[in-house]
C-alpha positions as semicolon CSV with decimal commas, in nm:
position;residue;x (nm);y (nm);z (nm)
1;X;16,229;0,269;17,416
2;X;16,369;0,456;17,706
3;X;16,462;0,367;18,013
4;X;16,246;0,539;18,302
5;X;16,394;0,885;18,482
6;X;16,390;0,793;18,860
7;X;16,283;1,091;19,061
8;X;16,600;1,246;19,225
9;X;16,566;1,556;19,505
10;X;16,880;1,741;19,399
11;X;16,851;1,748;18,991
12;X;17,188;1,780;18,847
13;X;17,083;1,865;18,488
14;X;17,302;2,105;18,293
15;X;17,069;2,386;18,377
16;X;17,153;2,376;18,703
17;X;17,539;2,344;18,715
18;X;17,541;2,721;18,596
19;X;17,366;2,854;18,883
20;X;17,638;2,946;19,054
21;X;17,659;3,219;19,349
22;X;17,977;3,528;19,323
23;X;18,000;3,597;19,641
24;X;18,238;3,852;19,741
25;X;18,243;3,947;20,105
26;X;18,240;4,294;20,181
27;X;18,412;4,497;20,471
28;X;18,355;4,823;20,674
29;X;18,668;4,977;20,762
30;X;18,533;5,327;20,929
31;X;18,860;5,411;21,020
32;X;18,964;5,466;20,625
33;X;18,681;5,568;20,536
34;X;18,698;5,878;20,772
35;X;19,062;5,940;20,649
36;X;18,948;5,904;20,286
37;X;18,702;6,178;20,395
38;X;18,951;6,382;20,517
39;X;19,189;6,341;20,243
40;X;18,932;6,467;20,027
41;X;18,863;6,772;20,224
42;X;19,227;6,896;20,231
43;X;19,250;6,848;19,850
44;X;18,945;7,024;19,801
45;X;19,076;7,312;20,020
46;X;19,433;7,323;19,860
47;X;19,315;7,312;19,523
48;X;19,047;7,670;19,680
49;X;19,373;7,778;19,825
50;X;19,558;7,779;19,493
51;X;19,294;7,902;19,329
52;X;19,205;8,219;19,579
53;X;19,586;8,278;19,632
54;X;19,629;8,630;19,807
55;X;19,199;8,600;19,876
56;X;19,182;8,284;20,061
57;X;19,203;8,424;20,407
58;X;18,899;8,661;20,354
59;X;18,745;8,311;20,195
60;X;18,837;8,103;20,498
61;X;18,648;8,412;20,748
62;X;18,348;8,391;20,516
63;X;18,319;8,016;20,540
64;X;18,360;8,029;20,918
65;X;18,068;8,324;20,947
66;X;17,832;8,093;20,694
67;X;17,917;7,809;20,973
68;X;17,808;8,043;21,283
69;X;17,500;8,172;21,101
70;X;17,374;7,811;20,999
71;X;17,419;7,716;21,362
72;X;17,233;8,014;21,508
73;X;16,950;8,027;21,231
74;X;16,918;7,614;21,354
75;X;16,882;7,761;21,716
76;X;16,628;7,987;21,628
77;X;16,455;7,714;21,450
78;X;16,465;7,509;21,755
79;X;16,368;7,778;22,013
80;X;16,066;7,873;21,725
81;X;15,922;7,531;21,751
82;X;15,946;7,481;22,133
83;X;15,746;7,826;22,146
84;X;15,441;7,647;21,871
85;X;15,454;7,327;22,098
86;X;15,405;7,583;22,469
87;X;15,111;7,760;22,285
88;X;14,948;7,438;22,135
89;X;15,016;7,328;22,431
90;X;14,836;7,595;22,670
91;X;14,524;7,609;22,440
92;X;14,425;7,265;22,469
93;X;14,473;7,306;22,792
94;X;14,258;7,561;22,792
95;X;13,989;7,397;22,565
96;X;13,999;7,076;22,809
97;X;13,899;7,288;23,054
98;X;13,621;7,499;22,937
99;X;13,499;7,153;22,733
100;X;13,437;6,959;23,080
């Protein structure tokens, strides 16, 4: 006959010795990551550069126009929906008037 198991609050059976945690701390260097960035983006436009040899001016002028345009259509954009909000706006306006 066995002895008794006496009821413990930290059980130290083999099941439990391979619970184990990995911890491996983790760090956010912004710094290198926006140089990383930016090493990326050269190599990216060397290896365009290479590639476009003679071309790459003309490529470099088309890139900057695509910026402009982006930045104007995202004006228009902007200046569209203020113009929605004025008109919602006015009508309800309008409506809460003739309503009461």
């Amino acid at each position: 006959m066995r002895a008794p198991k006496l009821p413990s609050v930290f059980k130290l059976t083999e099941h439990n010795r391979y619970k184990r945690f990995n911890y491996e701390p983790r760090t956010f260097n912004e710094r290198k990551q926006r140089l990383e960035k930016r090493k990326k983006e050269i190599e990216k436009e060397l290896e365009i550069e290479k590639k476009l040899g003679k071309n790459y001016e003309a490529h470099l002028r088309e890139s900057i126009n695509d910026s402009w345009s982006r930045r104007e259509t995202r004006r228009v954009k902007r200046n569209s929906s203020l113009r929605v909000l004025l008109i919602l706006a006015a009508l309800l306006t309008i409506a809460f008037y003739l309503y009461f």
